[in-house]
BAKOL-888500 format. One record per residue (C-alpha): residue number from 1; x, y, z. Coordinates in steps of 0.1 Angstrom, whole numbers, plus 5000, padded with zeros to 4 digits. Layout:
BEGIN
[NUM,[X,Y,Z]]
...
END
This chain:
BEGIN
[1,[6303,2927,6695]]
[2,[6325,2900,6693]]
[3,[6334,2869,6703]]
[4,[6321,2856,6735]]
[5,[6341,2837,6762]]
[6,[6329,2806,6775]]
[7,[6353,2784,6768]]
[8,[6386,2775,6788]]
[9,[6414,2799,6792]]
[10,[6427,2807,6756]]
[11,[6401,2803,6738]]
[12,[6367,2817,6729]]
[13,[6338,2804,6711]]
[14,[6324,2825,6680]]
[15,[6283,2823,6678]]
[16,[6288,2802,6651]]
[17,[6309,2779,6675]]
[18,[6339,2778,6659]]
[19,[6365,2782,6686]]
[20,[6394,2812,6682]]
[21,[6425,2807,6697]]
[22,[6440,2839,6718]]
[23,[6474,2841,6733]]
[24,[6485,2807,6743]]
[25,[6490,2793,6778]]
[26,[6527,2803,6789]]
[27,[6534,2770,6804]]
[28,[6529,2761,6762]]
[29,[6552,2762,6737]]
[30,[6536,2752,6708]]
[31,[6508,2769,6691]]
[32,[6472,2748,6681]]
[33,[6487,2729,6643]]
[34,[6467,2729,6613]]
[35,[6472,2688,6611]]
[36,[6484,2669,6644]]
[37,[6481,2634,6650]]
[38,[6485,2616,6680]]
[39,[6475,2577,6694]]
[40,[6475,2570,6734]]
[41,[6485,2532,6739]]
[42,[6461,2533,6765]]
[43,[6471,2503,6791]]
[44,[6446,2497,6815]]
[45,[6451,2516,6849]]
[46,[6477,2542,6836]]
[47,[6454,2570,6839]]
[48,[6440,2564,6806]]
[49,[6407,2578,6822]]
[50,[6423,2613,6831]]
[51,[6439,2617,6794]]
[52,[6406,2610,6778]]
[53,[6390,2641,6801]]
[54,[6421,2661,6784]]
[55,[6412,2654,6749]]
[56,[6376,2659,6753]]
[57,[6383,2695,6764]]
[58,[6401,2695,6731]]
[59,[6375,2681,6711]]
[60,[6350,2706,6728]]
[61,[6370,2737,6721]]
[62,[6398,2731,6698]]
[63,[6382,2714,6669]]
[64,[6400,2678,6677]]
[65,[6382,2649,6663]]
[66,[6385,2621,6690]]
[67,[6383,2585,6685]]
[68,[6377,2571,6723]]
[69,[6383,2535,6739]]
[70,[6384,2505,6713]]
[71,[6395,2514,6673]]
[72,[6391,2486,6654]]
[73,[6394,2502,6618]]
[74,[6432,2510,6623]]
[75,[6445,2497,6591]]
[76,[6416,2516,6571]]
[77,[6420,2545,6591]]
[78,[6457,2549,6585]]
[79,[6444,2542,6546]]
[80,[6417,2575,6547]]
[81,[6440,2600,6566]]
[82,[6465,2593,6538]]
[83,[6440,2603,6516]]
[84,[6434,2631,6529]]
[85,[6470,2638,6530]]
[86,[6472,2635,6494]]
[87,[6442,2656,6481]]
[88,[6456,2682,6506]]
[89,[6492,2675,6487]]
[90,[6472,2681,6453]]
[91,[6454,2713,6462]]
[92,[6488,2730,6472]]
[93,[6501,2718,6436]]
[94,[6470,2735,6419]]
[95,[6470,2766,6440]]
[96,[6481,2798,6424]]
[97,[6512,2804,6443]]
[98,[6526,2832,6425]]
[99,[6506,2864,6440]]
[100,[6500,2877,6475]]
[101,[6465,2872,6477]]
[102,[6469,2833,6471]]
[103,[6494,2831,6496]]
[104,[6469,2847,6519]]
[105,[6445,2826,6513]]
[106,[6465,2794,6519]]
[107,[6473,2808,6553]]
[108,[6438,2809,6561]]
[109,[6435,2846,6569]]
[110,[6410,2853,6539]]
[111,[6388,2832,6517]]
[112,[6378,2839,6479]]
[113,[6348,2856,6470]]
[114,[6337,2850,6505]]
[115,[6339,2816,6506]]
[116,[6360,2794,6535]]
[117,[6395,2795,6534]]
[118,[6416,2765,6530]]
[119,[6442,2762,6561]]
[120,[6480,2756,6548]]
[121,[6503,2729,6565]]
[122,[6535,2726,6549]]
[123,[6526,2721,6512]]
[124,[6490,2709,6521]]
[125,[6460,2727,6519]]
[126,[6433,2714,6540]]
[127,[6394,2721,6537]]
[128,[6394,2717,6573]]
[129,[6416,2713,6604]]
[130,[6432,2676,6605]]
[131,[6434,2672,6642]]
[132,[6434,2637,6655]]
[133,[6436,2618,6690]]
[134,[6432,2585,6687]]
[135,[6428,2562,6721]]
[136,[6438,2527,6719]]
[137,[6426,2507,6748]]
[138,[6403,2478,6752]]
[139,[6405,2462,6719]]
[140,[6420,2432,6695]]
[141,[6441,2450,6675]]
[142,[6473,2444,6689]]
[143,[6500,2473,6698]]
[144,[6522,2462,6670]]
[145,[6492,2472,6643]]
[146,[6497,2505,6656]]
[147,[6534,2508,6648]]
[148,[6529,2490,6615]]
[149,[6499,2522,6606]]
[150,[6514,2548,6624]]
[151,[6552,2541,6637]]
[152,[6584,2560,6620]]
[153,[6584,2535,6589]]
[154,[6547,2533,6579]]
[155,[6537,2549,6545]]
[156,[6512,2576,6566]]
[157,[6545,2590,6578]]
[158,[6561,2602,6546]]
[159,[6529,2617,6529]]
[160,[6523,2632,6567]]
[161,[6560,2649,6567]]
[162,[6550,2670,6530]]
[163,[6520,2680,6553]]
[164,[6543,2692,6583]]
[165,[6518,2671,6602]]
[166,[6531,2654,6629]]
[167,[6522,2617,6639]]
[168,[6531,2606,6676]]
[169,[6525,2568,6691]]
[170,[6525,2581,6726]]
[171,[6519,2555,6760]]
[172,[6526,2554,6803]]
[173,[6542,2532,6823]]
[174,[6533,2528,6862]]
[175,[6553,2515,6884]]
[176,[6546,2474,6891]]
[177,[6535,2480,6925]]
[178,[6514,2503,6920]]
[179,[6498,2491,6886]]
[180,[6493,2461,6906]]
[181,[6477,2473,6933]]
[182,[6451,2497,6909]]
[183,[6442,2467,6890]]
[184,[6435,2444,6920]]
[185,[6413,2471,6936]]
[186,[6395,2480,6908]]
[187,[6384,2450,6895]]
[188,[6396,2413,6912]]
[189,[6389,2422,6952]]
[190,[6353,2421,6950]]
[191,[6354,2386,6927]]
[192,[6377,2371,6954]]
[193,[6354,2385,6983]]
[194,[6324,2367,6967]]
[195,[6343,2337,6956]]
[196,[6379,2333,6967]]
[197,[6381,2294,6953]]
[198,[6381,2308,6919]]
[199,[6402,2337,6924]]
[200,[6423,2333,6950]]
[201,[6425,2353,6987]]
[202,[6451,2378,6982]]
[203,[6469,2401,6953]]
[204,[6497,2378,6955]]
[205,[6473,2346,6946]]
[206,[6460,2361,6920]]
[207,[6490,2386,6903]]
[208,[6495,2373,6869]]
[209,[6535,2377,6858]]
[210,[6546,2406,6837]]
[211,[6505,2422,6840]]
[212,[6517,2456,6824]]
[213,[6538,2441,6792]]
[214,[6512,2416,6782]]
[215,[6487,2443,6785]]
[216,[6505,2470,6766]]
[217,[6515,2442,6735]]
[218,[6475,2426,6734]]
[219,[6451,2447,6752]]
[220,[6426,2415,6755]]
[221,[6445,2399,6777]]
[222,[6436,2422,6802]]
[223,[6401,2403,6803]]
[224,[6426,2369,6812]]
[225,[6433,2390,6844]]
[226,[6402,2404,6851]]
[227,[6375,2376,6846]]
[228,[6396,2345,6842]]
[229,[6401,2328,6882]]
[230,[6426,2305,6885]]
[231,[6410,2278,6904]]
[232,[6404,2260,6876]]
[233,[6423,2240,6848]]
[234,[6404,2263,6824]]
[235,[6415,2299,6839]]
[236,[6449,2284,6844]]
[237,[6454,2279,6806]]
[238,[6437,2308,6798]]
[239,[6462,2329,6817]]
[240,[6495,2311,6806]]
[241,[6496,2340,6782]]
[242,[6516,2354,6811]]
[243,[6539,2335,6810]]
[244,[6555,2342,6775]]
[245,[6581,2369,6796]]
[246,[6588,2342,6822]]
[247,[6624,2326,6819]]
[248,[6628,2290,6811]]
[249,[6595,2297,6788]]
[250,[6601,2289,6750]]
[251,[6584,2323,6739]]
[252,[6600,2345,6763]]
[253,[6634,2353,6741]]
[254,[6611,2363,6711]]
[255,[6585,2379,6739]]
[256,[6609,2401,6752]]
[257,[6625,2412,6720]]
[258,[6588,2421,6706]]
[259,[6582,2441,6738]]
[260,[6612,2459,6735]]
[261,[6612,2469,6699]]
[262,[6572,2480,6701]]
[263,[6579,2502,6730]]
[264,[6609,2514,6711]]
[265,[6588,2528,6683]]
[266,[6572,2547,6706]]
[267,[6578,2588,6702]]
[268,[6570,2589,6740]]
[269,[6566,2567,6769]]
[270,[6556,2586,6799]]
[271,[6554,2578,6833]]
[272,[6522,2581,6856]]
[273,[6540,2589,6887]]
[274,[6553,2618,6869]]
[275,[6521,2626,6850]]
[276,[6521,2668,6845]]
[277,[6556,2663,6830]]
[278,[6541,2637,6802]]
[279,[6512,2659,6795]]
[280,[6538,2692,6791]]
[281,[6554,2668,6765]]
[282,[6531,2653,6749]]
[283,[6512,2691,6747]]
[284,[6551,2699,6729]]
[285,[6546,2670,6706]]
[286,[6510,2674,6697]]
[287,[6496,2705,6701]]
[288,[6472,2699,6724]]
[289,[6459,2732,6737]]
[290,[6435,2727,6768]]
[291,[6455,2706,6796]]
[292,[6434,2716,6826]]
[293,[6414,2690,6834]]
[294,[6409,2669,6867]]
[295,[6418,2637,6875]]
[296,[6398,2607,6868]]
[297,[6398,2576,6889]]
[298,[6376,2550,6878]]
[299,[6354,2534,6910]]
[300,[6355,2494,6912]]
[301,[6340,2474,6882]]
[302,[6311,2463,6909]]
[303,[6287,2494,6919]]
[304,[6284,2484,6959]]
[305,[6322,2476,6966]]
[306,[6340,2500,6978]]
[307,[6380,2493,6976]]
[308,[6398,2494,7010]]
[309,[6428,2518,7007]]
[310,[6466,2503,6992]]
[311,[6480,2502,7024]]
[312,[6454,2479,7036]]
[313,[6463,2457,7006]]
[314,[6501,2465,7013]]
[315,[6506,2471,7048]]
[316,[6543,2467,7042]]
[317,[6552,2488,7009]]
[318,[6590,2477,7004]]
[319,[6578,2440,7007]]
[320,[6548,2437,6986]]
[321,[6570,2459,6962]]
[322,[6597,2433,6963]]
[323,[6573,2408,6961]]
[324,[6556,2419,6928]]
[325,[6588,2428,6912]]
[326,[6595,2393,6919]]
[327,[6563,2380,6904]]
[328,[6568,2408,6875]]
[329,[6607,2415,6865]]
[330,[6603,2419,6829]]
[331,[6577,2451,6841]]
[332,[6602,2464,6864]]
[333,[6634,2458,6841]]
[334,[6613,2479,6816]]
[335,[6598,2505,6839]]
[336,[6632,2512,6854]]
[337,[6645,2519,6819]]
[338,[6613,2542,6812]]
[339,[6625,2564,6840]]
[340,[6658,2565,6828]]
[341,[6650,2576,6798]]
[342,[6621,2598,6808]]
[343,[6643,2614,6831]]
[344,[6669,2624,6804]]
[345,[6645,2631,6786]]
[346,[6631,2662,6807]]
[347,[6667,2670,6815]]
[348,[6669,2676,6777]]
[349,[6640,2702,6777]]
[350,[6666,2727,6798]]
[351,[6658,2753,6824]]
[352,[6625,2769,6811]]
[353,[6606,2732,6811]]
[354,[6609,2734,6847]]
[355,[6593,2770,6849]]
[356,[6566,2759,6823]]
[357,[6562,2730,6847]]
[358,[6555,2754,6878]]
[359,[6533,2774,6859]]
[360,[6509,2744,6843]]
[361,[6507,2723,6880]]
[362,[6500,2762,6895]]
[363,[6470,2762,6866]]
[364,[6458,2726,6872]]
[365,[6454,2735,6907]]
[366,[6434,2766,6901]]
[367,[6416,2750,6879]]
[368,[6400,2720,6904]]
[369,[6398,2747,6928]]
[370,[6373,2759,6903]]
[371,[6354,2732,6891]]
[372,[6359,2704,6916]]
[373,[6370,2674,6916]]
[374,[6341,2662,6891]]
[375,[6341,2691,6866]]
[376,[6337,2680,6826]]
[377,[6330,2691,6794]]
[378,[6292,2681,6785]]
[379,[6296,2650,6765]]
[380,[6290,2657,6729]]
[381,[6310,2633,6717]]
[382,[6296,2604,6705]]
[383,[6301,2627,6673]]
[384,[6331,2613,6664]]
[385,[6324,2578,6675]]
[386,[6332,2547,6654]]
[387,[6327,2549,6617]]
[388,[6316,2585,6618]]
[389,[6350,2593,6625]]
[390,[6373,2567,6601]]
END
């Protein structure tokens, strides 16, 4: 009778489960890849939380494997999916190219004697879809082992461009205010209610410099932040990691150059203020099918607080943001050149990104109208969690 509908829009789920792409979304421009794969430089409260709903819908119904929150195994990992690569490179060689019914079956429409058909990516031939998201966020592998694995001049890339599979390093930047603000609500207000000795009485008591950059280069130090007061010698040496941006510091010229160049090898750096316009390109880049997902705000790291709203942090908005730009120039030099370029960047796309624009925040908002603010997948994935997936 065929296949039966119970996925998202554009998809279906045969009763063997294997999803089957229909028509794709108009606000999409390119169609679900045999190999695509992608790594979110997920900085803490850059809406890391509402990407990882996104990929789960693509795990769920577009065959993505999804490795979630802290990869440690990056170097290895690059290691295997280049050995894929290259058995996929070595099938094509073997494969009888010369006659119709082999080129068939390398497109994946038909399989031999009944068997599964291999899936044909450039001159690859893959057993299986290589679909990849990869979220990078609370871990000790440093940004810069990400570039080395995955950037423009690692090995992965050139074995990856025989495949036609593409590899993006994709992050977000929030503006300092705001990033600020998140992070203090989230986690630091409650530990300065019960003890404001240790960490201060204020945002502006606590606000380590440059918060965003040393999180995006080291994703540990975001624990220096978090946990560390500074009432005490201790915390106050712990969190002079801080200061390598600072001027007048001996690490900042070599700081600063490091922050620039690893953000440089980024394909994109989108922005969270303009967040359907980062997923519309990074859905361009990838692949990525399903983007209809709502937004998830994580609640405070303690389960009875309840954050007061930012304008009771900042009643003033254009001073606290003056403040914290003043506290955190290297983030704002480096957001204000994001935007820039982010903002060319869309430019770029021409006239139809804008109507793909209206047409995926018009689905988006039909979509929460549907499920509610708390709809999900059901969570299947542990899957694909840790070795399983490497």
């Amino acid at each position: 009778s065929g296949p039966r509908s119970i996925g998202p829009p554009g998809t279906s789920l045969t009763c063997a489960g294997s999803p089957t792409m229909s028509a794709i979304a108009p606000y999409l421009e390119t169609e679900l890849p045999a190999c695509s794969i992608f790594i979110d430089r997920h900085t803490h409260k850059n809406a890391g939380s509402s990407m990882r709903k996104i990929y789960r819908y693509n795990d769920l119904f577009h065959d993505w494997l999804s490795y979630y929150y802290s990869p440690v195994r990056i170097n290895s990992l690059s290691t295997k999916l280049a050995a894929v690569m290259t058995d996929a490179r070595h099938a094509a060689r073997r494969a009888p190219w010369g006659d119709s019914s082999s080129r068939l079956r390398s497109s994946g429409r038909v399989g031999p004697a009944g068997q599964p058909s291999n899936i044909s990516s450039g001159r690859c031939l893959f057993r299986a879809p290589l679909r990849f998201s990869i979220e990078h966020h609370y871990t000790h592998v440093l940004t810069d082992t990400l570039v080395e694995n995955f950037g423009a001049l690692a090995p992965l890339q050139q074995i990856a461009g025989m495949c036609s599979c593409r590899i993006v390093l994709f992050t977000r930047l929030r503006e300092p205010v705001q990033f600020y603000i998140s992070f203090y609500r989230w986690t630091v207000m409650w530990r300065q209610k019960s003890n404001s000795t240790l960490h201060g009485r204020d945002i502006f008591e606590w606000a380590p410099p440059n918060l965003q950059s040393s999180i995006f280069l080291d994703p540990m130090n975001s624990a220096f932040a978090e946990f560390t007061g500074i009432g005490t010698a201790h915390g106050r040496a712990k969190r002079a990691v801080f200061d390598q941006f600072t001027e007048g510091d001996p690490r900042a010229p070599q700081a600063r150059r490091r922050l620039r160049a690893v953000l440089g090898a980024f394909d994109l750096v989108g922005l969270v203020e303009q967040f359907e316009e980062t997923l519309l390109l990074l859905a361009d880049m990838t692949g990525l099918q399903h983007l209809l997902a709502p937004h998830d705000v994580p609640h405070s790291t303690h389960q009875r607080f309840q954050a007061p709203p930012a304008a009771t942090i900042c009643p003033d908005m254009d001073a606290c943001r003056a403040k914290i730009n003043a506290i955190a120039p290297v983030d704002a030099d480096v957001y204000a050149t994001a935007r820039t370029d982010f903002k060319a960047l869309v430019a770029a796309q021409g006239p139809s990104f804008a109507q793909r624009l209206r047409a995926l925040r018009a689905a988006r908002a039909a979509f929460l109208l549907k499920v509610g603010n708390d709809g999900q997948p059901s969570e299947p994935y542990h899957r694909y969690g840790g070795g399983r997936t490497a």
